[in-house]
C-alpha positions in Angstrom: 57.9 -7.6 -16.4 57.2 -3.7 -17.3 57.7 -2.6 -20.4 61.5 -2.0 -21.2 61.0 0.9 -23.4 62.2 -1.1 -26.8 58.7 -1.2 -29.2 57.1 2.6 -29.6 54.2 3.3 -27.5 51.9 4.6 -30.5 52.2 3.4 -34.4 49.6 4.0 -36.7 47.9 0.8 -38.3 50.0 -0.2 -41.5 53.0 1.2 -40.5 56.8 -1.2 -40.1 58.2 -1.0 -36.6 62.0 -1.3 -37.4 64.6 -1.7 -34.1 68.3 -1.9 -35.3 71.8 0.0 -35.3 71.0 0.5 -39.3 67.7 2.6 -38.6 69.7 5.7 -38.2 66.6 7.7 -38.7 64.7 6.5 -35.3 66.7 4.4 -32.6 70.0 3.3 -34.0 70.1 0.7 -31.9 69.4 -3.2 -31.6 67.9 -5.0 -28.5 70.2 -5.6 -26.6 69.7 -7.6 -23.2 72.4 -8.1 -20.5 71.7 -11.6 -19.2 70.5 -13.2 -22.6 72.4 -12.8 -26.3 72.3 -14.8 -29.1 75.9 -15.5 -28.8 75.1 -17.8 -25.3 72.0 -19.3 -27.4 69.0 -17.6 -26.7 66.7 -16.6 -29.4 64.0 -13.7 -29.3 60.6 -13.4 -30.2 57.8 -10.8 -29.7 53.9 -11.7 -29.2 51.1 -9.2 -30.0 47.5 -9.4 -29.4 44.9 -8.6 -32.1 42.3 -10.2 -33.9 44.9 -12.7 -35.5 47.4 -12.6 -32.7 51.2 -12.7 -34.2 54.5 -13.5 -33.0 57.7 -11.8 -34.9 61.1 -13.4 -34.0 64.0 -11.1 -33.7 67.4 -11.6 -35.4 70.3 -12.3 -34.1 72.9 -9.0 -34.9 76.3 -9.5 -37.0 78.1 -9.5 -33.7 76.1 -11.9 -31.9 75.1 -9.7 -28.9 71.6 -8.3 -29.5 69.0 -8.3 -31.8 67.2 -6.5 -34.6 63.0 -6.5 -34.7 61.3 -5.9 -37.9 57.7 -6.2 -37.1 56.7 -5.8 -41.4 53.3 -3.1 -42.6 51.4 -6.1 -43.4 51.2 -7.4 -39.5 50.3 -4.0 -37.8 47.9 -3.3 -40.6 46.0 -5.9 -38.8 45.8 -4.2 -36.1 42.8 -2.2 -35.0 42.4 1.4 -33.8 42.9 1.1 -29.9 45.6 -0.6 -27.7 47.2 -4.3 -28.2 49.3 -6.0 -25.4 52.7 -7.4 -26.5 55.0 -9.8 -24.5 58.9 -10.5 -25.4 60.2 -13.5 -24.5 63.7 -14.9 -25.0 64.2 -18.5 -25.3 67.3 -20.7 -24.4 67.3 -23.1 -27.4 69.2 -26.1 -25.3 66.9 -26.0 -22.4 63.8 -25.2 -23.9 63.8 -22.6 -21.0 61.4 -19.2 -21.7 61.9 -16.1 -19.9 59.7 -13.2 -20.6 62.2 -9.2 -21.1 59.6 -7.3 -21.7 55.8 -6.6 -21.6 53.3 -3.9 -22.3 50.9 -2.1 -24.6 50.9 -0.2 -28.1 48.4 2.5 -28.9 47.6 1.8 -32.3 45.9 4.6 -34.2 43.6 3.2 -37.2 45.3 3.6 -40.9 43.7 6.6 -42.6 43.0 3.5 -45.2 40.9 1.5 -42.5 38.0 0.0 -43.8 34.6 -1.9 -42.4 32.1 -4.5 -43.2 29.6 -2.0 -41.2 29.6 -0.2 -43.8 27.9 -1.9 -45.9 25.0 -2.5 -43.3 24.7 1.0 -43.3 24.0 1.5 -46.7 21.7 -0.8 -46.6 19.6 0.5 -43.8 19.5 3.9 -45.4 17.9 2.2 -48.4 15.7 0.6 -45.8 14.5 3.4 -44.7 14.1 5.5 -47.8 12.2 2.3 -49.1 9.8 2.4 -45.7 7.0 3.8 -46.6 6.2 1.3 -49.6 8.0 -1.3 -47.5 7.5 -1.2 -44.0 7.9 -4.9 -43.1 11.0 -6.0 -44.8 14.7 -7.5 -45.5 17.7 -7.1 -46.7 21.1 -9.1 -47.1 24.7 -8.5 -46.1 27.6 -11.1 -46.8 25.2 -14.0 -46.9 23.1 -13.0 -43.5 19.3 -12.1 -43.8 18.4 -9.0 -41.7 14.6 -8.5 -41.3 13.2 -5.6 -40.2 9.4 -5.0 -38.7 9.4 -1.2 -37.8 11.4 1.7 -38.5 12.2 2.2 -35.0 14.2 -1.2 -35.5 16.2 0.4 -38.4 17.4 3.1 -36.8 18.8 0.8 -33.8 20.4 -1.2 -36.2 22.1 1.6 -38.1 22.7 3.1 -34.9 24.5 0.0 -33.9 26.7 -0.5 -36.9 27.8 3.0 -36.9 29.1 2.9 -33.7 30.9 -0.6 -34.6 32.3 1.1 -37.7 33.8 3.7 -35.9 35.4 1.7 -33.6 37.0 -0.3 -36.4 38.5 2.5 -38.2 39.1 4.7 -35.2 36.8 7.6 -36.3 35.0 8.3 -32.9 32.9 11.0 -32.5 34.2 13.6 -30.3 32.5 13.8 -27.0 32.1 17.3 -25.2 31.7 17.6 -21.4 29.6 20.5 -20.3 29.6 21.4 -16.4 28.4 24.8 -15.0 29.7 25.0 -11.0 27.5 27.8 -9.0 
């Protein structure tokens, strides 16, 4: 199944994804699906991937022929910077019978309040390193885990390391530029 064009195809992380005929702002209009409705005794239900995967079920409208999605702040603010996958599925609650109505992917853009853990391993290897010289063969700890450290050269891949992982978890990548020269 492609994606039926229902859920955006970018949100930022933290942000409410709101699908009904009362959203006059953005869609004004409810999912509606020609072969299933509430009224014949389906129900609807939308899965996302993430690091804590979560499924959302739709509600039925007043009229009994589509549904409304309200996928709340709190679940995409677990979502981090890249893409996730989502699937909808509609159930027929006498049969037990699933169908799946739509499928595909959301860009998610990292919230601009986006933390990491990395960030405190960084810290800590910059005091590492200040601390070298009078303390080349040392540790240090972060959330309970012993990190030891034998050279500086060791340091700097670490930091290195948990920069990059940082990045990716609040979406601040370093731009890349692409130089070519054609003779």
């Amino acid at each position: 199944m492609q994606n039926a064009g229902l859920l955006p195809s970018s949100v930022v992380a933290g942000e409410t994804i709101w699908i009904s005929s009362d959203n006059t702002t953005q869609n004004e209009s409810d999912i509606v699906l020609s072969d299933y409705s509430p009224s014949d005794g389906y129900t609807l239900a939308y899965q996302f991937t993430g690091v804590t995967p979560a499924t959302v079920a739709a509600e039925a409208n007043g009229t009994d022929t589509g549904w409304t999605l309200t996928i709340p702040a709190a679940t995409t603010l677990t979502w981090k910077a890249g893409e996730i996958h989502f699937a909808g599925l509609v159930t027929h609650t006498a049969t037990a019978r699933v169908f799946a109505v739509d499928s595909g992917s959301i860009k998610v853009i990292a919230s601009p309040l986006a933390t990491s853990a990395w960030t405190d391993v960084i810290e800590k290897c910059d005091a590492a390193i200040a601390d070298y010289a009078a303390n080349p063969h040392g540790s240090f700890s972060v959330d309970g885990m012993q990190i030891t450290y034998r050279s500086m050269d060791s340091l700097i891949k670490l930091r290195n390391f948990a920069v990059s992982k940082r990045d990716e978890e609040t979406g601040n990548r370093p731009r890349r530029i692409i130089r070519t020269r054609f003779t």
